[in-house]
Phi, psi and omega in degrees: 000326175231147194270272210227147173202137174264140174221129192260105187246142177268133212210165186284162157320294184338287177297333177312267169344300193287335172308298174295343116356297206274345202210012148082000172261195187286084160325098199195173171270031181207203185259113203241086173327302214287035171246075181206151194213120167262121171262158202278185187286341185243046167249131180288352170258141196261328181178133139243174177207174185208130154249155146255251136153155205235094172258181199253299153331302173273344187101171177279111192251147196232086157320093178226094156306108191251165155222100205271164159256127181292321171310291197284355159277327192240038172272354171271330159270155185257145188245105166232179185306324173253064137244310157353296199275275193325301172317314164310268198320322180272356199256341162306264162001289160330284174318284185265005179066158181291323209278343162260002173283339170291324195231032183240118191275031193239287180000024243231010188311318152326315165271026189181048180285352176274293209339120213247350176261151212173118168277098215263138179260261220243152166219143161254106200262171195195140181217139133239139272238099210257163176210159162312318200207103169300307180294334193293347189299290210281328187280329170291335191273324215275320189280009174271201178280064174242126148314163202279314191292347147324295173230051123222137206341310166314346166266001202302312189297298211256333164319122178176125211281138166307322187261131178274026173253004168243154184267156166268100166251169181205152156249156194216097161340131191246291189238182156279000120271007182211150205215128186282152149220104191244130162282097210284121232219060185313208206250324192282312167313309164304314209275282215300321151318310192288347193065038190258124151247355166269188215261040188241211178263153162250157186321068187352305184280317170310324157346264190261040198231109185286327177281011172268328172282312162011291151277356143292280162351289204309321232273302187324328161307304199278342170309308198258031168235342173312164343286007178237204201218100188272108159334272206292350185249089142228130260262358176276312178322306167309280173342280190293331178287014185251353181294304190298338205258169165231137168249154196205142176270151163236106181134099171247093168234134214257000000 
């Protein structure tokens, strides 16, 4: 059901510091491209980076942005609430070690193993679509409400709607027979979907709840394909390709 998911985790000075120790960046009061860390393919993490920023109201905020791949964090497994929590905490552990996982304070699913929220700043949910003719698809689709950079690939990465109260969507040629369907679902955009209106964390099991990507995927087919109706985009079709797919949240803060 989900590709890939990032967690915007708010984390101490302490840990700021052991981060950047530990990995060689720049310690400073602002924002530093080069404090960013890339991974090879058979790692579940795809990239973090750690900032900071001095606001005037809040005070000095300590920034870490992970972004994980959900197949390979969770390949072994079915993706629940708890293999969730237990997977995250060990691909942590792993990664950054007990001694900054000792002083990183939001982290804390050990001590709080009922706690079921989370604030996911995006998630990408995703079905694929199987068709006789992926292109004869994708030519049809180009006369609906679709932009070019939708559906085509070379933009997948880079493509994304300004505001995070909107969803991004896209289709994609997968094969000459399957077409990707991904919805990038940012953080203001999830809770209004999921129907979470406090200012809090969202729900986990709503999350990782395949007829909620479902309904998201569909309601997105029918905005940019009205007033008509594509055969291959039909809501059985949607359904078993989300079967095909892993779904994952991106942006997770805890």
């Amino acid at each position: 059901m989900i590709r890939n998911f990032e967690m915007m985790n708010y984390i101490n000075e302490p840990a700021y510091r052991k981060i950047c120790e530990k990995y060689g960046f720049d310690f400073s009061e602002s924002n530093i491209p080069a404090n960013r860390k890339y991974f090879n393919d058979n790692s579940p993490f795809i990239q973090f980076s750690v900032f900071n920023i001095v606001y005037r109201d809040l005070g000095h905020i300590w920034f870490f942005p992970v972004i994980l791949n959900a197949p390979r964090l969770f390949s072994a497994c079915e993706i629940t609430q708890d293999n969730f929590r237990t997977l995250l905490l060990k691909a942590y552990k792993n990664e950054f070690g007990t001694e900054i996982m000792d002083v990183f304070p939001n982290f804390d699913y050990e001590r709080r193993p009922g706690a079921k929220a989370v604030t996911f700043a995006a998630v990408e949910y995703v079905s694929y679509v199987n068709t006789e003719n992926a292109d004869s698809l994708i030519e049809r689709l180009s006369g609906c409400n679709f932009s070019h950079e939708q559906l085509n690939p070379d933009y997948f990465n880079t493509y994304k709607l300004k505001s995070n109260a909107y969803i991004t969507f896209t289709i994609n040629k997968i094969s000459n027979t399957k077409v990707r369907l991904c919805a990038k679902v940012a953080s203001t955009a999830l809770k209004k979907t999921l129907g979470q209106k406090n200012l809090g964390g969202t729900d986990i099991d709503k999350v990782l709840n395949k007829e909620n990507a479902f309904k998201i995927l569909n309601k997105q087919v029918i905005k940019h394909t009205k007033p008509i109706t594509i055969d291959e985009l039909s809501e059985q079709a949607i359904w078993e390709g989300i079967d095909s797919a892993t779904m994952c949240p991106i942006n997770i803060i805890i």
